[in-house]
Every structure is written in structure tokens, then in C-alpha cells.
C-alpha positions as CSV (number, residue, x, y, z in Angstrom):
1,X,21.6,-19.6,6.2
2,X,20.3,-20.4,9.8
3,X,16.7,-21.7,10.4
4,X,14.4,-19.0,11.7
5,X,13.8,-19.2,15.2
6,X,10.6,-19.9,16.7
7,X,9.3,-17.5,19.4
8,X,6.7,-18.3,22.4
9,X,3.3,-19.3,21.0
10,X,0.8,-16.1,22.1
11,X,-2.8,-17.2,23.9
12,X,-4.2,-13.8,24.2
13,X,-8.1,-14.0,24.0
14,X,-8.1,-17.7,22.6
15,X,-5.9,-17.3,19.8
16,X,-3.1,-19.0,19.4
17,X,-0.5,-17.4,17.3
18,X,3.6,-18.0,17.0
19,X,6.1,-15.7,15.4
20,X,9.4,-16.8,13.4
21,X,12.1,-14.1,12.8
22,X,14.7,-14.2,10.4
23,X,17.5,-11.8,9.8
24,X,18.7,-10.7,5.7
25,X,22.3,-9.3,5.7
26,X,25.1,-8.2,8.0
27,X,25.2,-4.7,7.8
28,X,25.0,-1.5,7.8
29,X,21.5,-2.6,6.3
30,X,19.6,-5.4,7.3
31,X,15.8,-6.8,6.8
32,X,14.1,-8.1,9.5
33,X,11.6,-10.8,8.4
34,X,8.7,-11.6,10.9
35,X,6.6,-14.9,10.0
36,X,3.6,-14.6,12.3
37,X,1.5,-18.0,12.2
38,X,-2.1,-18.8,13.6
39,X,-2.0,-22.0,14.7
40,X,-5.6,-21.8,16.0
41,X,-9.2,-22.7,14.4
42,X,-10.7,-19.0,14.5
43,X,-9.9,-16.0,12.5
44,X,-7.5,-13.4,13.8
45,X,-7.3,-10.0,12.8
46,X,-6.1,-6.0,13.5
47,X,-3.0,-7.1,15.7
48,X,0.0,-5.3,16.1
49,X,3.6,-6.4,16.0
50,X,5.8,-3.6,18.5
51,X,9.4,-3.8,18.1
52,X,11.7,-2.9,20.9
53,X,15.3,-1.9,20.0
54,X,18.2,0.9,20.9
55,X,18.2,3.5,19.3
56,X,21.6,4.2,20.0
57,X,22.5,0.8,17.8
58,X,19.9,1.0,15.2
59,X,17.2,3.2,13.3
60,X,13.8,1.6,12.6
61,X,11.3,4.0,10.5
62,X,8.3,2.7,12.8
63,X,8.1,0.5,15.4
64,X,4.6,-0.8,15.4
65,X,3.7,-2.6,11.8
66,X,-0.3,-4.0,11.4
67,X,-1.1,-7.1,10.4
């Protein structure tokens, strides 16, 4: 299985946050895993994770998830 890849670290309003995502399966059905990490010393909370796709290639039941 491939190593997740690591996305741009985020800097928004001190925080400093990076996001891993890994794919689970080929097909028709497949989990998206998203590993977001605070690297930072402070607390970090009520963010949102939006999730751009086609809707033409795939169906996503909501495509902004709290964390």
C-alpha cells in the first residue's frame, strides 16, 4: 500500500496544521481517509475540511466534514 501523501502545512491565524490523505479500494467504492495533524503549540478547534470533486465522476454525501 502506498504511503499517504503529505499536503501543504496550513498557517491560517497562527496555527499550523498538515493534512495526509490516503485512498481504501479501487472501485466503484472507495474511502477517502484524511489525517489532519496540528503541528503547532496552541489548541485548534471548529475547522472545516471542504472537498472539491466532479460530480460527473463521483458522488460524495457531503462535502464539508467538521473536525
Amino acid at each position: 500500500m502506498p504511503a499517504p501523501r503529505q499536503g501543504a502545512a496550513s498557517h491560517a491565524s497562527g496555527a499550523s496544521l498538515s493534512m495526509a490523505a490516503r485512498v481504501e479500494g479501487l472501485g466503484p467504492r472507495f474511502r477517502l481517509l484524511l489525517s489532519v495533524t496540528n503541528e503547532g503549540a496552541a489548541a485548534v478547534g471548529g475547522l472545516a475540511v471542504v472537498v472539491r470533486y466532479d460530480p460527473e465522476l463521483y458522488r460524495w454525501v457531503r462535502g464539508v466534514r467538521s473536525v
